[in-house]
ZAVOTI-153844 format. One record per residue (C-alpha): residue number from 1; x, y, z. Coordinates in Angstrom, 2 decimals. Each point is the difference from the previous one (the first is absolute). Example, Ala and Ser with C-alpha at 12.3 -4.5 7.8 and 13.67 -1.06 7.14 Angstrom:
<recs>
<rec pos="1" x="12.30" y="-4.50" z="7.80"/>
<rec pos="2" x="1.37" y="3.44" z="-0.66"/>
</recs>
This chain:
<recs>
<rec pos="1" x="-13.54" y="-3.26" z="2.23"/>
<rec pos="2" x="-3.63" y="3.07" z="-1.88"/>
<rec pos="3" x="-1.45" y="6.42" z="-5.23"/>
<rec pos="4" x="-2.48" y="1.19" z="-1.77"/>
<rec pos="5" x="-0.57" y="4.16" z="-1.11"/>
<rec pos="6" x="-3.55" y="0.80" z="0.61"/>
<rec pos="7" x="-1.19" y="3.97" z="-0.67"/>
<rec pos="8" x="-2.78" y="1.05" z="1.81"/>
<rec pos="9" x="-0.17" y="3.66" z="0.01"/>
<rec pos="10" x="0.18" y="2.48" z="-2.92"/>
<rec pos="11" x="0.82" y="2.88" z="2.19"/>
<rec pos="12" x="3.16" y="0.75" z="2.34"/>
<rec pos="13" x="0.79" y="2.92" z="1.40"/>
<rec pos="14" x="4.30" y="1.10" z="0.18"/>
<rec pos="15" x="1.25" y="2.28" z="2.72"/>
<rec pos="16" x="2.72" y="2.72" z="-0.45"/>
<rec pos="17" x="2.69" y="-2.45" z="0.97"/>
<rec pos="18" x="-0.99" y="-2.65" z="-2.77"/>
<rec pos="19" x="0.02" y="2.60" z="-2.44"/>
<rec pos="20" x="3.07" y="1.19" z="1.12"/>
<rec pos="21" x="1.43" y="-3.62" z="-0.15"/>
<rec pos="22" x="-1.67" y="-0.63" z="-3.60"/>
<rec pos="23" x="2.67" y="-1.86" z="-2.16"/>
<rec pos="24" x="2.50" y="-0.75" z="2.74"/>
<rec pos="25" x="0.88" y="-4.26" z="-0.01"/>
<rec pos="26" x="-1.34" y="-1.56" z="3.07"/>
<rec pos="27" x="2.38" y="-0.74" z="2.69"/>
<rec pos="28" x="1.40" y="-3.57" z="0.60"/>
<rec pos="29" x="-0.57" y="-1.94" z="2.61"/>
<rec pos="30" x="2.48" y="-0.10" z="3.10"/>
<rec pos="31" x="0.63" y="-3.27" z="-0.68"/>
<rec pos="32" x="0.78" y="0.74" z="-3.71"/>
<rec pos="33" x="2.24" y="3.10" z="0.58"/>
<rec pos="34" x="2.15" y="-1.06" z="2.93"/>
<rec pos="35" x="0.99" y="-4.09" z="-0.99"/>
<rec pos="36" x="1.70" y="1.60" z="-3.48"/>
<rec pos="37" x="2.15" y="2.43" z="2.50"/>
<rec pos="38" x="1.99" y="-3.33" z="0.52"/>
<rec pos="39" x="3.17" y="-0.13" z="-1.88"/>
<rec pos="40" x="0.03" y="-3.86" z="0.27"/>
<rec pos="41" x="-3.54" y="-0.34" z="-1.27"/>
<rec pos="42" x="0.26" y="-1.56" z="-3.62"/>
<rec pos="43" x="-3.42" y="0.07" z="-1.05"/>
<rec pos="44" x="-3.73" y="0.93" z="1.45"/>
<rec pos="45" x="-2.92" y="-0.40" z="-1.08"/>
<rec pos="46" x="-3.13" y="1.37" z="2.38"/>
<rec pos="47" x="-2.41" y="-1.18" z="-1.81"/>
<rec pos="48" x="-2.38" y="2.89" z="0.49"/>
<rec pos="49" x="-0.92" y="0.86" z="-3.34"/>
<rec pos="50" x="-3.77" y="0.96" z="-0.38"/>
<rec pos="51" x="-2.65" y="-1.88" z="-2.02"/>
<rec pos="52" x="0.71" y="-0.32" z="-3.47"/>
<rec pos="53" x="3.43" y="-0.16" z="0.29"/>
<rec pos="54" x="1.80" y="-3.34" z="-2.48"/>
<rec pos="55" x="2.87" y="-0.17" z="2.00"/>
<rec pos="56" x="1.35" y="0.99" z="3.30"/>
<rec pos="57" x="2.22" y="3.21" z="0.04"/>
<rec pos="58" x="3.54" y="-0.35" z="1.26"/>
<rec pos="59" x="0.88" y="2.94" z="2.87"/>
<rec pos="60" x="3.85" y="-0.38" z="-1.52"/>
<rec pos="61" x="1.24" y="1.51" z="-2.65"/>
<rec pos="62" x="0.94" y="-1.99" z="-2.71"/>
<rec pos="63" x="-1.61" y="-3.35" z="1.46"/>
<rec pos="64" x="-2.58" y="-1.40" z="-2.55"/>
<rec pos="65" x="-3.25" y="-0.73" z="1.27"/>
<rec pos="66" x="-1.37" y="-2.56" z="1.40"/>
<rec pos="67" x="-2.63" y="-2.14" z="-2.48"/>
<rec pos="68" x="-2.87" y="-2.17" z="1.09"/>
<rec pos="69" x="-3.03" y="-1.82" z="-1.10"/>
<rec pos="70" x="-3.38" y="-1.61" z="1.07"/>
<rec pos="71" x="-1.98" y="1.40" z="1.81"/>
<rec pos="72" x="1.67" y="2.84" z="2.45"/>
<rec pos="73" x="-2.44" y="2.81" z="1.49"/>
<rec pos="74" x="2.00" y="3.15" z="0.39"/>
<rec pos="75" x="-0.28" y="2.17" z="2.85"/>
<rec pos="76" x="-2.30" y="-2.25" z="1.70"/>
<rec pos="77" x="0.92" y="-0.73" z="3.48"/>
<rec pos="78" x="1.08" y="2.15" z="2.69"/>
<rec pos="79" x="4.01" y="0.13" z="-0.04"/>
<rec pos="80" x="2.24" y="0.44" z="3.46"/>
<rec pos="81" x="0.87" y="3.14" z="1.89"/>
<rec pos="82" x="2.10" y="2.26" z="-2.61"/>
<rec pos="83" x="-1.68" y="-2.13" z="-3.08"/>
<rec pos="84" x="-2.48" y="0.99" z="-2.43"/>
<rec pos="85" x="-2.96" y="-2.34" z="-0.76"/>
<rec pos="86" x="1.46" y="-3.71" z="-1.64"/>
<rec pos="87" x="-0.87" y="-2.70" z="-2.63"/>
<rec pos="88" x="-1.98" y="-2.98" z="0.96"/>
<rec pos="89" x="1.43" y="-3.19" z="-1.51"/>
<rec pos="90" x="-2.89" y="-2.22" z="-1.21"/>
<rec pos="91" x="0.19" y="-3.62" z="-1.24"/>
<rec pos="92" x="2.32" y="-0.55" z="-3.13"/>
<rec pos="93" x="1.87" y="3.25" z="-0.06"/>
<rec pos="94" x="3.38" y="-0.03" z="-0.37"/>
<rec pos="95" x="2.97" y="2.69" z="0.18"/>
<rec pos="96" x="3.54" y="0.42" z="-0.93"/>
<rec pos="97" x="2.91" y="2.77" z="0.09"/>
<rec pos="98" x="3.36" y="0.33" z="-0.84"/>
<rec pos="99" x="2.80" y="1.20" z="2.67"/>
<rec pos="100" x="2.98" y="1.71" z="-1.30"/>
<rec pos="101" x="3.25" y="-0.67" z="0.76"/>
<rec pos="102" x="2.32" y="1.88" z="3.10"/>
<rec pos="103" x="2.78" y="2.37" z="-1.01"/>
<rec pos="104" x="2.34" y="-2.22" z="1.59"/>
<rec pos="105" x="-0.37" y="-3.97" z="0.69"/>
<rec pos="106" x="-1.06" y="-1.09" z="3.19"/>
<rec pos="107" x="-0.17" y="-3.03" z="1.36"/>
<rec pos="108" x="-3.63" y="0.49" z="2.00"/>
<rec pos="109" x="-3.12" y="1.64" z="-0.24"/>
<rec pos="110" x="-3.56" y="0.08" z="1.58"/>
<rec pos="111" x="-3.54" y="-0.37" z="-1.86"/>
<rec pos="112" x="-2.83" y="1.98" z="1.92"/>
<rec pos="113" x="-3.99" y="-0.27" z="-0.86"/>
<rec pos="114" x="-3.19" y="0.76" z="2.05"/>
<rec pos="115" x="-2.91" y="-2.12" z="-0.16"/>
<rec pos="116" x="-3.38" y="-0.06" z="1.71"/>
<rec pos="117" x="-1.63" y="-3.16" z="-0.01"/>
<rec pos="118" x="-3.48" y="-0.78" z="-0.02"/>
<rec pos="119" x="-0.43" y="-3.70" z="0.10"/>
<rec pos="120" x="2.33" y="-3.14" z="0.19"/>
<rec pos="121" x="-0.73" y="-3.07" z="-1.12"/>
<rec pos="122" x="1.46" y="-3.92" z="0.55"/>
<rec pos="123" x="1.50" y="0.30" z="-3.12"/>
<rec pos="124" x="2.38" y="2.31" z="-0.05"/>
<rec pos="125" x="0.84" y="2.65" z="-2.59"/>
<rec pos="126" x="2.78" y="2.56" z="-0.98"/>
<rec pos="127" x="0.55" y="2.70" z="1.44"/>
<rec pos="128" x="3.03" y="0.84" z="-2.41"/>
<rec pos="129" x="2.89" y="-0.67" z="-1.69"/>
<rec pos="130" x="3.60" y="1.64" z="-1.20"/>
<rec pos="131" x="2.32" y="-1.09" z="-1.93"/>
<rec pos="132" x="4.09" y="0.47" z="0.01"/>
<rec pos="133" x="3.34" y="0.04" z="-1.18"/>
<rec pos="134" x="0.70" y="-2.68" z="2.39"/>
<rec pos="135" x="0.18" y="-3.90" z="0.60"/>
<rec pos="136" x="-3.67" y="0.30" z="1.04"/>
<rec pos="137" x="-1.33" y="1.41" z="-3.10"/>
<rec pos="138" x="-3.81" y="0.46" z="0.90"/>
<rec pos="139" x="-1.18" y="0.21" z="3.73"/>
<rec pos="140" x="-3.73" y="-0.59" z="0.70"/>
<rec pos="141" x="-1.90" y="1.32" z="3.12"/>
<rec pos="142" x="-3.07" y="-1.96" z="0.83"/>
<rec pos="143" x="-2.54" y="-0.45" z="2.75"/>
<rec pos="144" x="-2.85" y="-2.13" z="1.47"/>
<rec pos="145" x="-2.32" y="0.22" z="3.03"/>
<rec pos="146" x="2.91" y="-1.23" z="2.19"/>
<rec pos="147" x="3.51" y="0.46" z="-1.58"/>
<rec pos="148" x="1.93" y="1.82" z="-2.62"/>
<rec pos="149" x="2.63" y="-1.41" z="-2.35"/>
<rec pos="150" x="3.25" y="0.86" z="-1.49"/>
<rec pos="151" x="0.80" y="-1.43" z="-3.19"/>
<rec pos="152" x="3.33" y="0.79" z="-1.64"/>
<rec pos="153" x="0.73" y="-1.97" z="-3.65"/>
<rec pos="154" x="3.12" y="0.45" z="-1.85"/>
<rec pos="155" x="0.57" y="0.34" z="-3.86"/>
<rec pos="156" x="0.04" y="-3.87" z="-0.41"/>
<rec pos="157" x="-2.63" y="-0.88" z="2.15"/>
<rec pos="158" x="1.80" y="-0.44" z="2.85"/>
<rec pos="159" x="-1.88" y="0.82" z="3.64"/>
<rec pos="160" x="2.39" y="2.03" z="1.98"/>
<rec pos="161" x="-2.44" y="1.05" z="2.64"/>
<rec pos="162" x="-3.95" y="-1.47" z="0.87"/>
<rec pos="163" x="-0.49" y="0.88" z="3.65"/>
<rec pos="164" x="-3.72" y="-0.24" z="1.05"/>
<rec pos="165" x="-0.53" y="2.27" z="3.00"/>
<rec pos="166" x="-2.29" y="-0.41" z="2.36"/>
<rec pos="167" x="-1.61" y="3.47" z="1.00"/>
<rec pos="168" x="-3.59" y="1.03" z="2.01"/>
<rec pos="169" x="-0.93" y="1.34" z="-3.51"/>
<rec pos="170" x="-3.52" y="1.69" z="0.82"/>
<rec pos="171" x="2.21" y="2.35" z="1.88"/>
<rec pos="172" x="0.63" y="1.49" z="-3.97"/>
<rec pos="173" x="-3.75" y="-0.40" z="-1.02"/>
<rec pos="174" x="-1.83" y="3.62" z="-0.57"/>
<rec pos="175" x="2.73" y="1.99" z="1.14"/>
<rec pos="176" x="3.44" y="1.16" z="-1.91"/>
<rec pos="177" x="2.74" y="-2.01" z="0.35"/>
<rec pos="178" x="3.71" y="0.94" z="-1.25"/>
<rec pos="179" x="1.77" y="-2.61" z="-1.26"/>
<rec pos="180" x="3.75" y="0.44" z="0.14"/>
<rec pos="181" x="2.45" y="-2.58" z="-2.03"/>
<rec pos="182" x="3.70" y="0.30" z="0.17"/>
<rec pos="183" x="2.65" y="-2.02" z="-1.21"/>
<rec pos="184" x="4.15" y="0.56" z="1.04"/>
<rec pos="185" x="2.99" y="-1.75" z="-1.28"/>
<rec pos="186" x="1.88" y="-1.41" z="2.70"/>
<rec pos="187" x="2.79" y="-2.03" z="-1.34"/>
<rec pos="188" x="-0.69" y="-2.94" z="-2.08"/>
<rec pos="189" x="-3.94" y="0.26" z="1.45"/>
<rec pos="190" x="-3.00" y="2.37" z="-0.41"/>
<rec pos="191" x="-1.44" y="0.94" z="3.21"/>
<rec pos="192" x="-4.04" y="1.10" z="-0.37"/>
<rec pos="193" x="-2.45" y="0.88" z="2.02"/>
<rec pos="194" x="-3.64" y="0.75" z="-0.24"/>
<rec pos="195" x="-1.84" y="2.74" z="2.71"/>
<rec pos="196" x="-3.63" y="0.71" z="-0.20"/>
<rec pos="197" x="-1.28" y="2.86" z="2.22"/>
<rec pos="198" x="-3.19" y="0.73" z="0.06"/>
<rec pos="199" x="-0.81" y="4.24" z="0.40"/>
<rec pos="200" x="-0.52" y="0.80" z="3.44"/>
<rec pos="201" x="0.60" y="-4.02" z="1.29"/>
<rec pos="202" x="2.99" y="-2.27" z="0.55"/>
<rec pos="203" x="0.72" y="-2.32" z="-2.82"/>
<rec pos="204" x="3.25" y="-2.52" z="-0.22"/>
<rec pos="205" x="2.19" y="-1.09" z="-2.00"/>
<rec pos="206" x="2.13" y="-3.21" z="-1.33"/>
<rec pos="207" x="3.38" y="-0.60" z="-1.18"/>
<rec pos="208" x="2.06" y="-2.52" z="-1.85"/>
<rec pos="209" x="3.42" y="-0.62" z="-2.61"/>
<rec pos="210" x="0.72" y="-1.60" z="-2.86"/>
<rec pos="211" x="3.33" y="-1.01" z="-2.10"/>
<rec pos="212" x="0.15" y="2.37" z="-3.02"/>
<rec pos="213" x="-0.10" y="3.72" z="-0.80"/>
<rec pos="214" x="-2.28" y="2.93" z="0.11"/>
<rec pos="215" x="0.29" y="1.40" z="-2.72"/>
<rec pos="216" x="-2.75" y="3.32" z="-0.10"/>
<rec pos="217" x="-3.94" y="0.54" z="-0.47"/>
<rec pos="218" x="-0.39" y="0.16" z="-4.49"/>
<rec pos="219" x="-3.82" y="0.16" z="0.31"/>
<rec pos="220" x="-3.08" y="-0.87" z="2.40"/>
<rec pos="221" x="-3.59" y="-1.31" z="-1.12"/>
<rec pos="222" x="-2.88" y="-1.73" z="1.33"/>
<rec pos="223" x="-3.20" y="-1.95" z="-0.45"/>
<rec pos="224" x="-3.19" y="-0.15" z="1.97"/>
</recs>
């Protein structure tokens, strides 16, 4: 997973149109301005804030931000199509955010994230984690150089889900990858599945159930 401000030249020279935009806010990214269009999207957080930022800027309204620490380089690696530049994760960081709540219960609802990974490693590490409302109270996402796992632990300890999945994982190395976790009541069970598609490849995805209930996303967080 790789900031720095560097100035070089004393001098720059401004055309008609710069002065003419002088004091206008940049625009957002694609990516930024079209995913809060979504009436079911809860919370987003694009992390494209520039260097020198202490936290990462929600793009809805009323959504705190999201905190980290560690070591995080802002704006440092090259983000998808429709994406401003992203952070790059380094050893020890950490991250968390809250999610608010819907307008009216539901019993289901879907986590998204992109990651671009630059190495894997035998042991494996998390990718992240959210926590609920539910009989799975956190969920943990983590990978190695040859599988990923789904870890689901309830309030009293209890392991509702731990699924190890075996995947051709340096298909996700140097290239974005969304991540897509969902979670449905269907009777006395939770039905969840986990898709990862990389951008322009073909990804896959796995799915499972457990006795309990869903409950809904309260927060996600992180570690690396």
């Amino acid at each position: 997973e790789t900031g720095g401000f560097d100035v070089w030249v004393p001098l720059t020279a401004q055309s008609l149109l710069r002065r003419h935009n002088h004091g206008n806010r940049a625009l957002k990214s694609a990516l930024a301005r079209r995913i809060p269009s979504d009436p079911d999207v809860l919370a987003y957080w694009p992390m494209e804030d520039a260097d020198g930022a202490t936290q990462f800027g929600s793009a809805i309204t009323g959504v705190p931000a999201m905190t980290y620490k560690g070591d995080i380089d802002l704006a440092a690696h090259p983000g998808p199509g429709g994406s401003d530049d992203l952070p790059v994760f380094n050893e020890g960081c950490s991250w968390s955010a809250v999610v608010p709540g819907p307008a009216t219960a539901t019993n289901e609802y879907q986590i998204e994230w992109l990651v671009n990974l630059q190495q894997l490693t035998a042991t494996e590490r998390t990718i992240q984690r959210a926590q609920t409302t539910g009989s799975v109270l956190t969920w943990t996402f983590f990978i190695d150089n040859d599988s990923i796992r789904v870890n689901g632990v309830g309030r009293d300890g209890t392991v509702h889900v731990n699924n190890t999945i075996a995947f051709t994982t340096t298909d996700f190395l140097s290239v974005w990858t969304r991540w897509r976790f969902r979670a449905d009541q269907n009777g006395a069970n939770v039905d969840w599945s986990l898709t990862l598609i990389p951008i322009l490849g073909s990804g896959g995805s796995f799915s499972a159930s457990y006795a309990g209930t869903a409950g809904r996303v309260t927060g996600v967080s992180g570690v690396d």
